[in-house]
C-alpha positions in Angstrom: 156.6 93.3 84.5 156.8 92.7 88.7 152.2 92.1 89.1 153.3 95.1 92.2 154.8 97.4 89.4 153.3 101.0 89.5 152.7 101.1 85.4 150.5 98.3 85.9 148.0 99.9 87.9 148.1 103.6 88.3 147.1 104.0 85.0 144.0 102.2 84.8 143.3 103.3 88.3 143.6 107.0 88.1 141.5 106.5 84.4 138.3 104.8 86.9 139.1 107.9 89.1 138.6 110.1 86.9 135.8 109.0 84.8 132.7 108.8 87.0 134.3 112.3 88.3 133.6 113.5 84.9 130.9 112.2 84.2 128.9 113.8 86.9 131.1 117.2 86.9 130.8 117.9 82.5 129.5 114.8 80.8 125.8 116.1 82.8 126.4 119.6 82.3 126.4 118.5 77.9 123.6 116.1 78.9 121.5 118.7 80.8 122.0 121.5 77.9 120.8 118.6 75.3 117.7 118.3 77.3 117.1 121.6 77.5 117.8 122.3 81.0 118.7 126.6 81.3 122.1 127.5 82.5 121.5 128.9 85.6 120.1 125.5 86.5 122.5 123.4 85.3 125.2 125.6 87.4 123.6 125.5 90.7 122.7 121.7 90.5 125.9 120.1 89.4 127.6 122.6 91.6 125.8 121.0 94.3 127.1 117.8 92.7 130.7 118.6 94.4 128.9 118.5 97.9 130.1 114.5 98.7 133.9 115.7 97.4 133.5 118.4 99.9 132.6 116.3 103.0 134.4 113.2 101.8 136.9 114.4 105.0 133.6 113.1 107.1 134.2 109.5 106.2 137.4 109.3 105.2 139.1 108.4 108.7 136.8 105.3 108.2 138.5 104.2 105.2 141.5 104.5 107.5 140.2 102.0 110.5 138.1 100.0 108.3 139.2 97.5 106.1 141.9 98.1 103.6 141.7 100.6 100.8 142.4 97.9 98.0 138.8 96.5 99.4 137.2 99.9 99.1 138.3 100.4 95.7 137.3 97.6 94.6 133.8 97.7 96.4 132.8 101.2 95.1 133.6 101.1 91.6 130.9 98.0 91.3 128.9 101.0 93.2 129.5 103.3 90.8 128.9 101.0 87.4 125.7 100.4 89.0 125.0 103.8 89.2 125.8 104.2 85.6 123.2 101.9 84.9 120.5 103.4 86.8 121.1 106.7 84.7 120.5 105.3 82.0 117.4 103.5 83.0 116.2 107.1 84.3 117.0 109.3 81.4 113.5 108.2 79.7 111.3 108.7 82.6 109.2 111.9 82.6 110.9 113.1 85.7 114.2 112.1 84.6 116.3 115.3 85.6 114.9 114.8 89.8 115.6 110.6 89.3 119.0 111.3 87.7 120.7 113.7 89.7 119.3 111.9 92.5 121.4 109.0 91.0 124.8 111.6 90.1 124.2 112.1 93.9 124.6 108.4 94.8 127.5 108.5 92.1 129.1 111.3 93.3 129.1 109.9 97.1 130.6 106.5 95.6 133.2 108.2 93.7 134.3 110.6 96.4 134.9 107.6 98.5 136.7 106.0 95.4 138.9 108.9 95.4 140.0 109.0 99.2 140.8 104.9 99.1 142.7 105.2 95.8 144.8 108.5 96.5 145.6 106.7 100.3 146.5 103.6 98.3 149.1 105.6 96.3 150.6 107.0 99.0 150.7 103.5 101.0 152.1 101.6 98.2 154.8 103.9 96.9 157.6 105.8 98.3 157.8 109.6 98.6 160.3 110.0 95.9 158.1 107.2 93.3 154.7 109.3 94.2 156.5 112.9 93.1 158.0 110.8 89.8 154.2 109.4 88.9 152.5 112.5 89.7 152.0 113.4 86.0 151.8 109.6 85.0 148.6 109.8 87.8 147.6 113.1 86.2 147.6 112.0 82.5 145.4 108.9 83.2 142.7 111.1 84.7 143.4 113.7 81.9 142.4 110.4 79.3 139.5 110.1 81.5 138.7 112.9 80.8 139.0 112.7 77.2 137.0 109.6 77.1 134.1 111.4 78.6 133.7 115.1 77.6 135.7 114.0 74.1 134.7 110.7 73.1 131.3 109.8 74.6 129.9 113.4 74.0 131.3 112.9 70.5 129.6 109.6 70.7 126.2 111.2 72.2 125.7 113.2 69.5 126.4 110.8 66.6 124.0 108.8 67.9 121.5 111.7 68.2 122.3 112.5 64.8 121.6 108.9 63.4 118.5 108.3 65.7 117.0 111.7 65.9 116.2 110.7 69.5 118.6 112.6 71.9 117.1 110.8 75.2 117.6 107.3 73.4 121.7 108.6 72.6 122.4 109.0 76.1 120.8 106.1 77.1 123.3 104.1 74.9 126.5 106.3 76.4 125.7 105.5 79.9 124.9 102.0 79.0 128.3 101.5 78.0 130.0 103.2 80.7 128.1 100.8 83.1 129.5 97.8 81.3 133.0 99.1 81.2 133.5 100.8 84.7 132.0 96.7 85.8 134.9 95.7 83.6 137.6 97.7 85.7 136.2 97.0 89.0 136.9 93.1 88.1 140.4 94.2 86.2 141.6 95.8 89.6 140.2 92.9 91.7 143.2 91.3 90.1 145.8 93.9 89.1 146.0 95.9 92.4 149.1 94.8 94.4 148.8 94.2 98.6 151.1 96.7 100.1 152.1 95.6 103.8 151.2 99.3 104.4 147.6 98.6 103.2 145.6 98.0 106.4 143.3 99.6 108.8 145.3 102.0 111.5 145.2 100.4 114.6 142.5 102.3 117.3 142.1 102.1 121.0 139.2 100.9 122.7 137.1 104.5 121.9 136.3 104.4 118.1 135.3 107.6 118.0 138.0 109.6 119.9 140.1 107.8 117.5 138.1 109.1 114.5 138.1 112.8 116.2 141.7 112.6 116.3 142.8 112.2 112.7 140.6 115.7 112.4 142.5 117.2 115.4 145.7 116.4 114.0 145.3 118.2 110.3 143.8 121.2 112.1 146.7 121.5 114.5 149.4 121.4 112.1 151.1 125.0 112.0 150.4 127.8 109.1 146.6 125.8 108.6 144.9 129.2 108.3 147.3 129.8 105.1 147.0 126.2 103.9 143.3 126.5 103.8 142.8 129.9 101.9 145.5 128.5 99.3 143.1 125.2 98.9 139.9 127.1 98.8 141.1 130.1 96.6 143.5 128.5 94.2 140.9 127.6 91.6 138.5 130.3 92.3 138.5 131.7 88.8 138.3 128.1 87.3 135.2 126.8 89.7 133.0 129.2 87.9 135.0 129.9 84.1 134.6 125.6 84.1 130.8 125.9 84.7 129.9 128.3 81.4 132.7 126.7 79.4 130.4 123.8 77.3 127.3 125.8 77.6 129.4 128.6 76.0 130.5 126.6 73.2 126.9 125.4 72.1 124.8 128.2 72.8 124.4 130.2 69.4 126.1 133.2 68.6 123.1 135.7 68.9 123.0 134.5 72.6 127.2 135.2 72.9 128.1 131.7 72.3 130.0 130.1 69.7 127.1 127.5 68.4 129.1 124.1 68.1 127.7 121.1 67.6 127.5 118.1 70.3 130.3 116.2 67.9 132.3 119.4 67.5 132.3 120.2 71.3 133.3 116.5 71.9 136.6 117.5 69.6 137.6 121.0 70.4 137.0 120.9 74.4 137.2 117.3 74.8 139.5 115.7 73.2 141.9 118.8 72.0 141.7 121.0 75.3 141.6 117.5 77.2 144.7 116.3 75.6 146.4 119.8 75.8 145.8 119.9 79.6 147.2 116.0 79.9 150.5 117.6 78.4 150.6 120.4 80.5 150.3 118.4 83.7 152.8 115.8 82.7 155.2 119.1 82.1 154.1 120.6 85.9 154.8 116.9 87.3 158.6 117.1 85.6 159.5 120.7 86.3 158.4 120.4 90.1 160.5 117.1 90.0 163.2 118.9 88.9 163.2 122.4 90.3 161.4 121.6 93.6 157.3 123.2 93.9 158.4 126.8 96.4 160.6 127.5 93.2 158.5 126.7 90.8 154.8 127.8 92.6 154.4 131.5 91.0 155.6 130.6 87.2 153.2 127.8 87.2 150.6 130.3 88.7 150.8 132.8 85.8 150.7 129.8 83.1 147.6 128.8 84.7 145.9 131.5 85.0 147.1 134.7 81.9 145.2 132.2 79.5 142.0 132.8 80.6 141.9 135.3 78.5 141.7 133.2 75.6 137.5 133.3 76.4 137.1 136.8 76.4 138.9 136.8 72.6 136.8 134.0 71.7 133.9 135.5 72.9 134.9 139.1 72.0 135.4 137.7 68.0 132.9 134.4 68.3 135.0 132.4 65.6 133.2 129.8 63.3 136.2 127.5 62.6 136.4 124.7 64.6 140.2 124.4 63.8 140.9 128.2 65.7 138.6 127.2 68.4 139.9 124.1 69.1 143.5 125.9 69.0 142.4 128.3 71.6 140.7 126.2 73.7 144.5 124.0 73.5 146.4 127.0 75.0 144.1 127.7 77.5 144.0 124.3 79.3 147.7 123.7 78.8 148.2 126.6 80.9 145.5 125.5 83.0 147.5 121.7 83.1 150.9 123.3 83.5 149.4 125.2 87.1 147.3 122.9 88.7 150.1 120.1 88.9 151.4 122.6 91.7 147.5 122.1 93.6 148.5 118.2 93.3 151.7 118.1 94.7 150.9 121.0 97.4 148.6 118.5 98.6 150.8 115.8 98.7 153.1 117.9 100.9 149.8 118.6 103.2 148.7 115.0 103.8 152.5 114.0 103.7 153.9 115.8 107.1 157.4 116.4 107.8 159.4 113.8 106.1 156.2 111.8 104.7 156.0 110.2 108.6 152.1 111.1 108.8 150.4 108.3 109.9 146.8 109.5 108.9 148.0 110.6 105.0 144.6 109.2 103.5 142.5 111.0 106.0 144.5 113.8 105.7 144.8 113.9 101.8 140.9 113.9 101.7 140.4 116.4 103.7 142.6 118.4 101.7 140.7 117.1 98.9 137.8 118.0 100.2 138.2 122.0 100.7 139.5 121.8 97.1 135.7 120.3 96.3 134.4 123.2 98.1 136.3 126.1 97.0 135.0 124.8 93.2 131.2 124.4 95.0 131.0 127.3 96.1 132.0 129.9 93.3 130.6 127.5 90.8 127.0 127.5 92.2 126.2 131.1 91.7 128.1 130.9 87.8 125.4 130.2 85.7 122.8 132.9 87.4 126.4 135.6 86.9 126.7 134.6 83.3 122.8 135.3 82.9 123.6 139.0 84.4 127.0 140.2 82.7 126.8 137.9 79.4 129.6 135.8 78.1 131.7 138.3 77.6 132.0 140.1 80.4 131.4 136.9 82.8 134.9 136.1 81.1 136.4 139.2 81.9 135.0 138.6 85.3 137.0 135.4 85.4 140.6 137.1 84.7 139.8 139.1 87.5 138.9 136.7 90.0 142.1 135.2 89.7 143.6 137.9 91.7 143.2 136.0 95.4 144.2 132.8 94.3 147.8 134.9 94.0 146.9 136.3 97.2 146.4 133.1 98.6 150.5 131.7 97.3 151.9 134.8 98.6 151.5 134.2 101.9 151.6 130.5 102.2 154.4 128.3 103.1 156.6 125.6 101.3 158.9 123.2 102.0 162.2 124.4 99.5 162.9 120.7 98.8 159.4 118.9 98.3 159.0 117.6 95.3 162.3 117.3 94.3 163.7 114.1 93.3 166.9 113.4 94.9 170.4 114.1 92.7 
């Protein structure tokens, strides 16, 4: 295989994107319910956890004009398997929830920056046609991310509670190993990731900052923004605060509405069978958009996303004891959830893109779109926990079919190029 060959790097890539996203987004959310953290807590604080996604746009020009983004990524995922390691060096202190979010907050802001490198990489590195064709190659890595953090390591977490009896000492060990293994793929990519001609800092006049002003001016200017930005902020407004109650849901008992899993048994259903489900769902979205073109193709993948919310009001309408029908639930649901959001991905790729892919700011750009996606899940998700407290599970997931309604809203009225996407015929 060519060392500059996409299969060689995306996937491991997209996986270190993804994990440390994870981990501060769910694998804390399981953590902070094992510690006995409330839910209304746990909502608001990791919500706030989205904040350095959300202004990532801030600094993102300067991983434009400085230095080249295979240096950044390489540079902050040794930040981030530091963090790791100061988790778990935290986790038995008797202030442990202050020291580690303050340390998910450190995380978070080396991970956003992670993201805006890696996703301007991708775009420097391949051509238009090759990013649309490894969309759902991109997608499924993250997706295995994903199941290596909610799936296996809170499977993980709670064998080891099990065995030990000691849930702080369990979670010291899962964030011990991520530290060594996320060192392991910073020194991987130090070697794997190839050196695009593309890949180097924009040139800039003599005014740095006029120059860093300008990549903003230049998203906001481009025509239709007001649509572009409710479709980014409102796409996912059901999901920012459904995602939030989803784990807590599945572990609380059933004479408090939930379904009273097991850490192991969450670690399966939502983990590792959702997870897997969604993976497969997304690399559907990226081959139907590839084929049919995203305008075509933006409402069906709307309705697939969004009608299986419904599976949690059922769920927690009937409150099933068999893992087996739980995890089968929880599959359809995040396929469907998979299926739409590969229309998000590529809608952004169009964004940062411009007409005919000549953009020259397209990291920038793509993190700022990036960016309002962080905020329209902060935002929602922050007052979650304290909604769920007020209506129950049930009717908070009743509440969560309806606030679908202006993400649909939010398609109708913007606008799409008929062809993007499509691979050429």
């Amino acid at each position: 295989m060519n060392p500059a060959h996409p299969w060689r790097w995306i996937p491991t890539l997209y996986f270190a994107q993804g994990l440390p996203y994870v981990v501060v987004m769910t694998l804390a959310v399981v953590l902070y319910k094992n510690l006995g953290v409330s839910n209304t807590e746990i909502a608001l604080y990791t919500s706030w956890l989205y904040l350095p996604w959300v202004i990532k746009p801030l600094w993102g020009p300067l991983v434009d004009l400085l230095g080249t983004k295979r240096r950044w990524i390489v540079a902050m995922q040794f930040v981030v398997g530091a963090a790791l390691a100061m988790v778990a060096l935290a986790l038995p202190a008797p202030k442990f929830l202050q020291m580690t979010l303050a340390v998910f907050w450190l995380m978070a802001f080396a991970s956003a920056t992670h993201d805006i490198a890696a996703d301007g990489f991708y775009m420097l590195a391949l051509t238009q046609r090759t990013q649309s064709a490894f969309v759902g190659v991109r997608s499924t890595f993250y997706r295995l991310a994903m199941i290596a953090g909610q799936g296996g390591l809170v499977y993980l977490a709670g064998w080891l509670h099990e065995r030990s009896g000691d849930v702080v000492q369990a979670w010291v060990g899962v964030f011990a190993l991520l530290a060594a293994a996320f060192g392991a793929a910073a020194l991987y990519h130090l070697w794997a990731l190839p050196r695009p001609a593309l890949d180097r800092p924009v040139p800039r006049g003599a005014h740095f900052w006029v120059d860093f002003g300008a990549v903003f001016a230049a998203f906001f200017r481009q025509p239709d923004i007001a649509r572009i930005l409710g479709f980014l902020l409102l796409y996912r407004f059901a999901e920012a605060q459904l995602l939030k109650l989803v784990t807590p849901f599945l572990l609380d008992p059933q004479s408090l509405g939930g379904l009273g899993l097991k850490t192991q048994e969450v670690g399966i259903a939502y983990g590792t069978v959702g997870v897997t489900a969604l993976t497969l769902g997304g690399l559907l979205g990226g081959w139907v958009i590839s084929r049919r073109g995203l305008r075509r193709m933006l409402w069906p993948l709307m309705i697939c996303m969004h009608l299986p919310n419904t599976v949690f009001v059922a769920l927690a309408w009937w409150q099933p004891t068999g893992l087996a029908l739980v995890s089968a639930a929880i599959a359809v649901e995040q396929f469907g959830y998979g299926f739409g959001f590969t229309a998000y991905m590529v809608f952004m790729l169009m964004v940062a893109g411009g007409a005919q892919g000549t953009r020259i700011h397209k990291t920038a750009h793509y993190a700022l779109c990036t960016g309002f996606m962080a905020l329209g899940m902060m935002l929602p998700g922050m007052w979650a926990g304290w909604l769920q407290t007020q209506l129950g599970y049930l009717n908070f997931f009743i509440w969560a079919c309806v606030a679908t309604l202006p993400s649909f809203v939010a398609a109708a009225l913007v606008r799409i190029d008929p062809e993007f996407g499509r691979k050429a015929t």
